[in-house]
N, C-alpha and C positions, 0 to 999 in steps of 0.2 A: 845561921842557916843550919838546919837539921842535917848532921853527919849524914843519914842514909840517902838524901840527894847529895849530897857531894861525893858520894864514892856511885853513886848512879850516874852523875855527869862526867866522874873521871874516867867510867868504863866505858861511855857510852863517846867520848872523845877517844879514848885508847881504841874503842874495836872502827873508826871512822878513819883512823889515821895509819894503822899495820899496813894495811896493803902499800902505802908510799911509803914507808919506813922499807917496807920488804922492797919493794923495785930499787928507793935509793941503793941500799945495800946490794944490789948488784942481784936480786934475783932473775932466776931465767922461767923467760913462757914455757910452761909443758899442757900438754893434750888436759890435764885438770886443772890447768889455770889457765882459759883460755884468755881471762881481763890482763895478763902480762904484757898482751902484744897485741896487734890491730893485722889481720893477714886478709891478703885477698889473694884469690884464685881464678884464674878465666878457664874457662873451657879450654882454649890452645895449651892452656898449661898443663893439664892432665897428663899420666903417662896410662895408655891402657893395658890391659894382662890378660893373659886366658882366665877363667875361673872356671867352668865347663865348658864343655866343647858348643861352639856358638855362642858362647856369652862372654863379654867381657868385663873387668872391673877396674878402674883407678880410686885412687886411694885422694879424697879432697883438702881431709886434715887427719891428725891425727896417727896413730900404729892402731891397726885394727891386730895386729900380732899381740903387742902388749898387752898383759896383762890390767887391769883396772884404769886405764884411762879411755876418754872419750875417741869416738871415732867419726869419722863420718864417709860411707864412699859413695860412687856410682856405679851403675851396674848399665849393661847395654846390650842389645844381640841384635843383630841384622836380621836374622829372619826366626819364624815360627820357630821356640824351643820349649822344650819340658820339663821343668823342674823336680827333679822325683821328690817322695816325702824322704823331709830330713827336719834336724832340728839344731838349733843353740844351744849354749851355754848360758847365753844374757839376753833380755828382751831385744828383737829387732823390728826396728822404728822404721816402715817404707814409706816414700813419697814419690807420686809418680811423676814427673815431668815431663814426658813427653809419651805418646803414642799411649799403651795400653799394656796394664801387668793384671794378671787375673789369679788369683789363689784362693785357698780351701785350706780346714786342716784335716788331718787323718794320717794314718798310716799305711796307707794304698793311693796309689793317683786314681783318683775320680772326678772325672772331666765334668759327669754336671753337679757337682758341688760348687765348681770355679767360682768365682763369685771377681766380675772385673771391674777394674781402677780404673779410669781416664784419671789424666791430668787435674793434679792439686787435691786427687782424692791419699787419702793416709791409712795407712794400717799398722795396728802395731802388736807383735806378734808374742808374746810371753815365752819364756827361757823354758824349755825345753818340747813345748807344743808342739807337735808333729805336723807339719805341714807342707804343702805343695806348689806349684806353679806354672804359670803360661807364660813366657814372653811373647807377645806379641811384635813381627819385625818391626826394627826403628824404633824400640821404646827405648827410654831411657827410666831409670829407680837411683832413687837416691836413698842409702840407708844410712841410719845414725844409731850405736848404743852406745855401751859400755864394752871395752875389749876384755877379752878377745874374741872377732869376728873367724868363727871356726865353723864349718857345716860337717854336721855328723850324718851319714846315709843313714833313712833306717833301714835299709837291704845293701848289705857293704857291696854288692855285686853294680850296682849301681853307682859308686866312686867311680869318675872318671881318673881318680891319681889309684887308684889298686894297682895299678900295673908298677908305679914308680914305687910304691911304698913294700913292693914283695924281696 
């Protein structure tokens, strides 16, 4: 047999078999490997947070703090809120699940740019785009990127934490 398939077939059994070599060996699940471990989440299990005022967020997997690893959370507000323009660091991925999220990009809120989401519609927002939003009540967003999940104002006056960070 021609050497250059046997070292094809030894790599190609070698790169088929590291991942169980790595778990034997005691490797741990992280946010970038999520094939380490098998996780589920119910809705009861969520913890929610303020994120601005009327919205809230829990976190489903993942450190949306951390640095380069995957994230994934949920976003929610009881009633009509306004997302002023701001932007990321890394692309963020939205899915609507429930009720109705409406967004635009720019660097000024402009209500008929909105452009709205029902349920199962997606958008996915490029790192550092300036853009805006509508909760509508009783929605629910599910976002997923690369952390860290950070929102920059573009009008620092508009930070609902200004006050904690002076």
């Amino acid at each position: 047999m021609d050497t250059q398939v046997v070292r094809i077939r030894v790599l190609a059994v070698a790169i088929l078999l590291m991942p169980g070599l790595a778990f034997a060996q005691g490797s741990k699940p992280t946010a970038t490997n999520p094939a380490a471990s098998h996780a589920v989440v119910t809705p009861d299990q969520l913890a929610w947070k303020p994120l601005i005022p009327g919205v809230e967020m829990a976190v489903v997997s993942g450190d949306p703090d951390k640095k380069g690893g995957l994230y994934v959370i949920r976003i929610r507000s009881k009633g009509e809120v306004k997302v002023p323009p701001h932007w990321h660091v890394t692309d963020e991925h939205i899915t609507v699940l429930a009720g109705s999220f409406l967004v635009a990009h720019g660097d000024k809120y402009d209500a008929s740019k909105l452009i709205e989401l029902k349920p199962g519609a997606h958008s996915m927002i490029p790192a550092t785009m300036r853009h805006f939003g509508l909760h509508k009540a009783g929605n629910v967003i599910e976002v997923y990127g690369e952390a860290p999940f950070v929102v920059n104002f573009v009008n620092p006056e508009d930070d609902p934490n200004r006050a904690k960070n002076k």
